[in-house]
C-alpha positions in Angstrom: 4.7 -7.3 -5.6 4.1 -5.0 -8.7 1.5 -7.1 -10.1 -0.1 -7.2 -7.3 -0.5 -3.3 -7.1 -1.2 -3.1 -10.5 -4.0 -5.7 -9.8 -5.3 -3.7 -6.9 -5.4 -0.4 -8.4 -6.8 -1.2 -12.0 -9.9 -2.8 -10.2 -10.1 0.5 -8.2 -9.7 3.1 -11.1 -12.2 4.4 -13.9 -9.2 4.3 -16.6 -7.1 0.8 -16.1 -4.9 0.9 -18.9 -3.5 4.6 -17.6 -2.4 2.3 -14.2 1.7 2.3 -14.1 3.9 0.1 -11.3 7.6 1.2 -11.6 9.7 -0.5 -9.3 13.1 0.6 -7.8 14.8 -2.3 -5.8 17.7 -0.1 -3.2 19.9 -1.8 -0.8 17.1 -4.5 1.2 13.9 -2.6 0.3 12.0 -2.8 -3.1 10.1 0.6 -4.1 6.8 0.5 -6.2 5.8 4.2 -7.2 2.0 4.1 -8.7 1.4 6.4 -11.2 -2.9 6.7 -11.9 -4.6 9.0 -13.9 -5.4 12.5 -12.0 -8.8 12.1 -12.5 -8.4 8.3 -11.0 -6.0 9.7 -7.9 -8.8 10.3 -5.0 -9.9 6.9 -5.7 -6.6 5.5 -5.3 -5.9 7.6 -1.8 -9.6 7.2 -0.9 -11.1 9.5 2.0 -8.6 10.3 4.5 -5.9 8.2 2.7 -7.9 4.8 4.0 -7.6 2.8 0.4 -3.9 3.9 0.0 -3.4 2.6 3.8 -5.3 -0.6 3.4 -3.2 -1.2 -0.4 0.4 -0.5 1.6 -1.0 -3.2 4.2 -1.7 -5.7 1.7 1.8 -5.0 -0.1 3.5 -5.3 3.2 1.9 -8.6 4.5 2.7 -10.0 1.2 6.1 -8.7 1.5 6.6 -10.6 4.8 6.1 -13.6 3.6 9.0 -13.1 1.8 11.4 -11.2 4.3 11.6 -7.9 2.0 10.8 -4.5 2.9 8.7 -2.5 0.6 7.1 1.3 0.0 4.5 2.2 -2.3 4.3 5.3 -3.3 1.6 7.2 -5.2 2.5 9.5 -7.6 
């Protein structure tokens, strides 16, 4: 799942190498915390929050394939 974030959002941002996954596995849910660039963060959330939506949809399909729960959070 984190590569797959970090995938998603270095195509999406002007500087790729500032891109950071952490993730935090808790109990039965995994969290991925995305750290960008601040210039680099409204393309990340996207108007109205719709490319940070359509990236948690992604994760989560993904996710189900493999029974696990996970958040992404943008930092």
């Amino acid at each position: 799942m984190k590569e797959l974030v970090e995938v998603i959002a270095r195509a999406l941002v002007d500087n790729p190498d500032q891109v950071v996954v952490t993730e935090t596995v808790k109990e039965d849910e995994i969290i991925l915390e995305l750290t960008v660039a601040p210039s680099d963060m409204g393309k990340v959330i996207g108007k109205q929050g719709r490319i940070a939506k359509a990236i948690r949809s992604v994760v989560k399909a993904a996710a189900s394939k493999e029974d696990k729960k996970v958040t992404v959070e943008i930092q």
